[in-house]
Structures are given as structure tokens and as C-alpha cells.
N, C-alpha and C positions, 0 to 999 in steps of 0.2 A: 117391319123389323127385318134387318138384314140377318142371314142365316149368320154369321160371326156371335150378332147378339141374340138368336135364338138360342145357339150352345150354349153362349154366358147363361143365361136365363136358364136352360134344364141343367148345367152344371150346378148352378145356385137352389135351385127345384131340390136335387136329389143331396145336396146333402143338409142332413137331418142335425149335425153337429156340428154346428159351425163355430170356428176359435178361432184367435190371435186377429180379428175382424174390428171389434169395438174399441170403443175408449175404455168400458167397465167392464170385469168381469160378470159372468152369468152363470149359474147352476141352471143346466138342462135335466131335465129327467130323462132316463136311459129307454131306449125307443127298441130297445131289441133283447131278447129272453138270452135269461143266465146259464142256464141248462135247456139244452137243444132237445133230449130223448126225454120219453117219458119211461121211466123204472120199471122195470119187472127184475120178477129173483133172478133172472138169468144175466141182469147187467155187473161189471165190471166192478162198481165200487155198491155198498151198502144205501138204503132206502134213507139210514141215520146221515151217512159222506154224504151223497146227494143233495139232503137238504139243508146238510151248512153248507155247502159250496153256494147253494141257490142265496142263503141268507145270509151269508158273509163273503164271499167270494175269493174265499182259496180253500185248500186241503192240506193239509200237514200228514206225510204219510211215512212214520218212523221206519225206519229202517230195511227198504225197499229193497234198496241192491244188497248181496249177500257179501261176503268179504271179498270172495278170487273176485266177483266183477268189479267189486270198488277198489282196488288192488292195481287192478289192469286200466281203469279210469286217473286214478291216481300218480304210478306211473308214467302216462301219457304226458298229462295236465303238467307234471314236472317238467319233466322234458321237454314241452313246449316254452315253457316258459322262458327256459336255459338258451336254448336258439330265440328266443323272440327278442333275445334284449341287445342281439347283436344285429335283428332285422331290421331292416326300412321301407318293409312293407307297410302298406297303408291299412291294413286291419290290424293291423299292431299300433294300439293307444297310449299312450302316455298320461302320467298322472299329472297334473295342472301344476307347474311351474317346476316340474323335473321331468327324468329320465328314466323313472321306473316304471317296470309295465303294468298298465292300468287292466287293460282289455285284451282279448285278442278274439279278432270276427270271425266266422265263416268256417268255425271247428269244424264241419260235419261235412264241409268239402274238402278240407284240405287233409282230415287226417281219417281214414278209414277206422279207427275204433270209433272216431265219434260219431261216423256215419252210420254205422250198425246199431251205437246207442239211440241217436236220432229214432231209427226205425222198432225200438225195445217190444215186443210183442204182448206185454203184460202192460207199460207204459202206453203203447199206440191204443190199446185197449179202452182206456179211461180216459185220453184223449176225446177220441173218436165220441165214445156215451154222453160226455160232456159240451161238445162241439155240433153232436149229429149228424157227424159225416164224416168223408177221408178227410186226412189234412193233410199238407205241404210245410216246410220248414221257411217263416219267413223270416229268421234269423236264427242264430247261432251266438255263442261268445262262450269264453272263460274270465271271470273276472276274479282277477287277484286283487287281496288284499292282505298282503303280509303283517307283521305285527311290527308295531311302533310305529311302522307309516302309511297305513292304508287310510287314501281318504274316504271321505264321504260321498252319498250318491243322495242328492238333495228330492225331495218330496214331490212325486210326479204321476200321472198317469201316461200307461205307456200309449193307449189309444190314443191320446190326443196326441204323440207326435207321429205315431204311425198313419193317425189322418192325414193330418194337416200336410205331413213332408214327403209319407210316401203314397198316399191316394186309399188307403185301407177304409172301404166304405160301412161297415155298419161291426158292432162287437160281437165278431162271432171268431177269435181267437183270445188263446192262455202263453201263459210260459209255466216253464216247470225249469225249477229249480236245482238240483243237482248238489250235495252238501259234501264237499269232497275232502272237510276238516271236520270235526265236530265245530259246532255253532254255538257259542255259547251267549246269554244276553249281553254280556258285557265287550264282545269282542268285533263289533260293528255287525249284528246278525241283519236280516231284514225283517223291515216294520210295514206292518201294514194295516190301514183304517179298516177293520171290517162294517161291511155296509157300505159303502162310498163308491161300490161299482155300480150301485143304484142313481147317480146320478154323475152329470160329467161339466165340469168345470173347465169354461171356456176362458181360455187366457187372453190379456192383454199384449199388443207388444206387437208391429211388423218380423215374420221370420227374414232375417239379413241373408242374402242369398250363400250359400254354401256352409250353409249354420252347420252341419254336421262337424264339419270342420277342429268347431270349437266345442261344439254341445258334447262331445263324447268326453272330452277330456272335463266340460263342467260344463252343465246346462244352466242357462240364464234366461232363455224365450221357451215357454210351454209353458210353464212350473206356477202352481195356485199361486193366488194371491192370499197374504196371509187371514185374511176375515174366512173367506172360503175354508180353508185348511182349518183355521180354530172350528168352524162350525161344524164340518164332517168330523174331524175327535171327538166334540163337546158330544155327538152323538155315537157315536161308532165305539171311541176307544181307541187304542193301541195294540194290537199284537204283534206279539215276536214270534213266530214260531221257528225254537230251535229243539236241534236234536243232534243224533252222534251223525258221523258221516255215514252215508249214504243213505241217509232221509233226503226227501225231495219233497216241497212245496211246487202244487198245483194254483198258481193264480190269474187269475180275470185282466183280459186285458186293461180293463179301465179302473182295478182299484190302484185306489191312492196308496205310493210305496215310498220307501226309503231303506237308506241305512245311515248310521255316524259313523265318524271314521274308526279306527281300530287302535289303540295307545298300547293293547295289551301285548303280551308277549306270544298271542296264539294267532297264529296265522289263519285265515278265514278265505278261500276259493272256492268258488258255485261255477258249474257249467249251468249255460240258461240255451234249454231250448226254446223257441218261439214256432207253436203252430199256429197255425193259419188253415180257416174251412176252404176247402177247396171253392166253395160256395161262396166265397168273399174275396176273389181274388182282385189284389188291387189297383187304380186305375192311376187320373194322374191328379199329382200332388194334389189337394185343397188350396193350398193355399196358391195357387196356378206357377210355382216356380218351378224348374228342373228338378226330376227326381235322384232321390239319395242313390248310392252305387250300390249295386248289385251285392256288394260284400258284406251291407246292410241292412238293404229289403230287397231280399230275393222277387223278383218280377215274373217269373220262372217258375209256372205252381210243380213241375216235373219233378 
């Protein structure tokens, strides 16, 4: 065996989740723990938080930030958005078959309030309890979703594109949410399967090389197939967790999420942070193609 195909071979060895490979999709059962600490009174969130987080995989935690800080959050997020839609930077997203801004990447380097929030001292707290370790920022965004046109963010796990595209090897990262309107269910909130971080659904489909491209603006390669998706609801269910602004949902990297788009007249933006364990710093792609850009998946655990 020539050493080229010995690395084929322990590349193939060590990953445990393998997608986008087959003709059919596959439900794998989840090969790595939901909660990294074991509890004592001295941790960060409650013995009750902890154990839904274990058993459904997110946290809903009303009303987090106090007014001045979701104020100064709020503020920002505006104001970006106003310069973003005259930018042609490439962390600046577009909503799929126009000109409004969808996304914008890499908050937490380019604007110093979001790097401070990034680092929240009560936030990094429940991170860290729930993770087991320090963590790094493997991505960033703001996503707007105005009222009357905000679209949809179709039903996906984020693990399996962080494997697959950026080399993210085992689930031992979250995102947190950031609620920076009130949320209401009618006004595209986020949905998510609880339970369904418990197992991880491997998608059909070759990733087309520089899928990023296109996936930010609407994903079409990752995303369950619909048997898979009916069967994790038919057991899970639906939740919305919404709340006034500055509630933040804590969720698992590999539950199943969404949102529908927004018809209503209330406008709906989340900052998402994405930690990442220091301990899972990621390698290269799965799926063996070039990795996504930096403004993406931070390579860079610093």
C-alpha cells in the first residue's frame, strides 16, 4: 500500500460520519457526548438546563442581555446592515434571486462590539460547562430577516456541513443565538427537532466544488432527505423557541433546524455565534475538496 493510499485509508478510518458518499441516505447514531462536564452546584447553568440540553439539544434562555447591552447590540447590527447593502465584500450574502442582505460573516472580527460579545463572560461560562473546554469562534454572522421578505433557511444540520466542507471532526461544538427583535412564532422564528442531535443524517448528493458559493444564499447539498426529516418530527416534534429580544438560544451542533420565511410586518435578526472546543479543531474538508474561506470556518482556533 503506497503511503498516498495509507492516508486515504486513516482519513476514511477516522471519520465516524461519513455524508454526501452514498446513493441512500443513512441515520447514524451520534458517536460523541452532548454535554462534555459533569454538574455540580457550582456550574453555570441548572442540574433541570443541563438535562434538557442533554435530552433535547438546545436551551432557551429568556432574556439574557439587559436592555443598555441589547441597546448597544442592536445599534450595531443596524448600522451594519445600512453599509452592508452598499458592500461587495464576500461575507456580505445576498438573499436568493435578489439584492437584500441575507447574512453578513465574520461579525466578531470585523466589529469590536461583537468581538467583546463573542467573548461574554456569563455566556463563555455555559459555553465552556457545556462544551468541556475553552472554545474558539468557528464562525460568526448576523442574519437579517426583515418583514414581508425574509426568506427561508430550509431544514439542516449544521454538523454535517461543518464536517463534510470545513473538516470539523467529531460534535463537540453549539451556536448561540442572539434575539435581537422579539421572535415571535409567526414571524420566521427558529424551529428545531428536539432529540434529533441524537443521531445524524447522512445526505445524498456530490458537494459541487465551491458549494459555499451558492449554499449561503440556499442550500441544496447537505439538507435530509424528506423520509429522514418526517421520522426525526414523528419522534421529536417541533420547537420554536421564541422570546422578547435579547433571549438567546443555546443549540447542538447537529440538531436538526430551520426557519420559514417571514410575510409578517415584524422584522426578525439573530447574531449567531458558533463555538468550537478547542479540542476539535478542524482538519481538512471530508469530503477531500478545498476548504471554505476563513470568513466562514475560522482555521485559526486563536
Amino acid at each position: 500500500m503506497s503511503h498516498n493510499q495509507v492516508s486515504a485509508f486513516q482519513e476514511k478510518e477516522m471519520d465516524v460520519y461519513p455524508s454526501r458518499l452514498h446513493s441512500e441516505p443513512r441515520l447514524l447514531k451520534r458517536q460523541d457526548p452532548v454535554v462534555y462536564s459533569d454538574w455540580t452546584p457550582d456550574a453555570s447553568i441548572t442540574l433541570e438546563q443541563s438535562e434538557f440540553y442533554e435530552r433535547n439539544g438546545y436551551l432557551f434562555l429568556e432574556g439574557f442581555f439587559d436592555r443598555e447591552e441589547l441597546q448597544h447590540y442592536q445599534a450595531e447590527a443596524r448600522s451594519l446592515q445600512v453599509t452592508a447593502r452598499e458592500s461587495e465584500k464576500d461575507e456580505v450574502i445576498r438573499e436568493p434571486g435578489g439584492d437584500e442582505v441575507r447574512s453578513v460573516f465574520a461579525v466578531h472580527h470585523s466589529h469590536a462590539v461583537f468581538q467583546e460579545l463573542s467573548q461574554h463572560p456569563r455566556l463563555l461560562a455555559i459555553v465552556e460547562y457545556l462544551l468541556g473546554s475553552e472554545t474558539y469562534i468557528h464562525q460568526s454572522r448576523i442574519n437579517y430577516k426583515p418583514g414581508f421578505t425574509g426568506k427561508e433557511f430550509y431544514w439542516h444540520s449544521d454538523f454535517e456541513t461543518w464536517h463534510v466542507e470545513d473538516g470539523m471532526p467529531r460534535m463537540r461544538a453549539l451556536s448561540c443565538s442572539i434575539a435581537l427583535e422579539d421572535n415571535y412564532p409567526f414571524n420566521g422564528p427558529l424551529m428545531v427537532v428536539p432529540g434529533s442531535h441524537k443521531e445524524f443524517v447522512a445526505c445524498v448528493g456530490k458537494t459541487p466544488d465551491n458549494h459555499f458559493k451558492d449554499s449561503l444564499r440556499k442550500q441544496e447539498y447537505g439538507v435530509p432527505d424528506h423520509d429522514s426529516l418526517t421520522r426525526l418530527v414523528k419522534e421529536g416534534g417541533i420547537d420554536t423557541p421564541v422570546g422578547k429580544a435579547g433571549s438567546i438560544v443555546l443549540f447542538d451542533c447537529n440538531i436538526m433546524h430551520g426557519s420559514n420565511s417571514n410575510i409578517t410586518p415584524m422584522p426578525r435578526s439573530n447574531i449567531f455565534m458558533v463555538y468550537n472546543s478547542v479540542e476539535n479543531k478542524i482538519v481538512q474538508p471530508y469530503s477531500g475538496q478545498s476548504p471554505r474561506p476563513e470568513y466562514i470556518a475560522a482555521r485559526d482556533s486563536r
